[in-house]
Structure formats: C-alpha cells, structure tokens
C-alpha positions as CSV (number, residue, x, y, z in Angstrom):
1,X,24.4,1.6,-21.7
2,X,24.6,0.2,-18.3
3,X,22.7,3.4,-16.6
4,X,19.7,2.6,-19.6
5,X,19.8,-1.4,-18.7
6,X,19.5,-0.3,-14.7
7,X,16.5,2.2,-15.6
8,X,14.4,-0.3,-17.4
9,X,15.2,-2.6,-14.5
10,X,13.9,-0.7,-12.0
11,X,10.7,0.9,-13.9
12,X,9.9,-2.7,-15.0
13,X,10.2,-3.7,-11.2
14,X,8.6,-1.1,-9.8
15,X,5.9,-0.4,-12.3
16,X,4.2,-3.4,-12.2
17,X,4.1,-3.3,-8.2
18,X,2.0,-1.3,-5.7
19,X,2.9,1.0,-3.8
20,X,3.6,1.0,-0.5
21,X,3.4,4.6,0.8
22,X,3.1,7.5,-1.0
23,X,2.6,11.4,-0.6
24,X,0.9,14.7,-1.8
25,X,1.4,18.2,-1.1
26,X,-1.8,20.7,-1.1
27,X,-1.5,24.5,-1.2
28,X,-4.8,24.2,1.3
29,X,-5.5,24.1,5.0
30,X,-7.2,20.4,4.4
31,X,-6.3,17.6,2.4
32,X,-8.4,15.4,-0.5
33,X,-8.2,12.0,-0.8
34,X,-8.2,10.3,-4.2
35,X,-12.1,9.7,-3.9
36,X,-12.9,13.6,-3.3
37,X,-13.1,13.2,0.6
38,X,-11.6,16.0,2.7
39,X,-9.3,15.3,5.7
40,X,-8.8,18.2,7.8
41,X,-4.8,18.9,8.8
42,X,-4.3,15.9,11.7
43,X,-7.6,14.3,10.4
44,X,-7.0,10.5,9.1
45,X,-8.9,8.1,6.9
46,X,-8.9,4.4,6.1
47,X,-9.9,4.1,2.1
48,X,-11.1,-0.1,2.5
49,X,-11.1,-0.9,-1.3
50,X,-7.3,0.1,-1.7
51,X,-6.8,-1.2,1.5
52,X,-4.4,2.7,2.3
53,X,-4.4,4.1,5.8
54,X,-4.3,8.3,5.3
55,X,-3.5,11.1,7.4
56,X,-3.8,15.0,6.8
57,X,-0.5,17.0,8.3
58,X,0.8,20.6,8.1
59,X,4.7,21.3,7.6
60,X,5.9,25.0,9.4
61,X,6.2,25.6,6.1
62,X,2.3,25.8,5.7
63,X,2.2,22.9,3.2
64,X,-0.1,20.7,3.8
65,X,0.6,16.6,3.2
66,X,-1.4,13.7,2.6
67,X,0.8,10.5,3.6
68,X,-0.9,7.1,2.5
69,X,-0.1,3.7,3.1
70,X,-0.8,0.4,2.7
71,X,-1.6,-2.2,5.3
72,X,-3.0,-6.2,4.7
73,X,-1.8,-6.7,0.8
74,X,-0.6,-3.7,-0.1
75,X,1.4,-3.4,2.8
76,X,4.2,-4.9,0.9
77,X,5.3,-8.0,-0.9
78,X,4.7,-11.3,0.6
79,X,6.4,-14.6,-0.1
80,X,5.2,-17.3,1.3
81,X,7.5,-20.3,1.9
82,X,7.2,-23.4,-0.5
83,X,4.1,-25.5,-0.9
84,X,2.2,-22.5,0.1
85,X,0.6,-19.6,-1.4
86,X,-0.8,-16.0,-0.5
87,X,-5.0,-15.3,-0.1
88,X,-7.2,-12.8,0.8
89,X,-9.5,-12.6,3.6
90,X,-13.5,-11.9,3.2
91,X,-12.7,-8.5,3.8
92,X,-10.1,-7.7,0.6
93,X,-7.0,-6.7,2.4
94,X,-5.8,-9.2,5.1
95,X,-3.5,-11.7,3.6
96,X,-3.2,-15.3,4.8
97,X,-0.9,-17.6,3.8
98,X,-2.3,-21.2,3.4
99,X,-1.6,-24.2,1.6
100,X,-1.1,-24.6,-1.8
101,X,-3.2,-28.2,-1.7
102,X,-5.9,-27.0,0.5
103,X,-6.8,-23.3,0.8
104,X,-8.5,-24.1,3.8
105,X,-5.5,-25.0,6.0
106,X,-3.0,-22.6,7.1
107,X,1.0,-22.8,6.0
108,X,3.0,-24.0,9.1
109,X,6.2,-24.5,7.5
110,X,9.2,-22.7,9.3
C-alpha cells in the first residue's frame, strides 16, 4: 500500500508540472523537432512559444538524440519570497519576480 500511495504522489507531482529537460532518440542522421523542423546532428534550435532550447547529437552508437530544455519559465520552478509573486516578460518566457501590491515594482526582499 505504501509503494501505491508513493506512485500517486509522485505522478500527481510531476504530472501537473513541466518539464524541465527531456529527450528523444531517432533512427536518422537528423533530428525533428515537435513542430516538424529538422536539426541536423550538432544543429540546435530555440522553439520561442515553449520557451525549450534544442540540440541535435549522434551517440557512437549511431543513435541520434534530441535533448530539449527549458530556460525563462520553464526552466524550473520558481518561488518567490513572501509578499511577492512570479510574471512574465513581454516576450513569454523570462520570469520576473515583482510585488504582489504593484506588478510594476520589483521584489527586493532577501
């Protein structure tokens, strides 16, 4: 009963976050990105609107791999100190952490 409680933990924590990094193999010389783009092996590209960072690379096995991470929100999880809260910059993926009162100035607690 214990192992069932820690499973449902963990998929009710971690499948309502986003992901930090993940992977995936191709059986190709190139990979192909979510949106249909190909990245030659060593090629990299920056997908804005999920705010992921990818690069193409080759194992001696010959697998190819696609590694994608996030950066700006979906770097990780942020938590701001209290009496402030997390935003997003004009351009979707830098956070800023301002104050809960007035979004306009910036949190300097320490």
């Amino acid at each position: 009963m214990k192992q069932l409680y820690l499973i449902c933990f963990f998929v009710g924590l971690f499948g309502l976050s986003h992901e930090f990094c993940n992977i995936q193999l191709f059986q190709s010389d190139f990979c192909t990105s979510p949106k249909g783009i190909t990245i030659p092996v060593n090629g990299k590209l920056r997908i804005s609107e999920k705010c992921q960072d990818c690069s193409c690379s080759t194992y001696s096995s010959g697998q190819t791999i696609m590694h994608c991470c996030g950066y700006g929100r979906s770097a990780g999880l942020i938590l701001p100190p209290e009496g402030c809260k997390v935003i997003t910059e004009a351009d979707g993926c830098t956070p800023k952490i301002v104050l809960l009162t007035d979004e306009t100035k910036l949190c300097t607690h320490k």
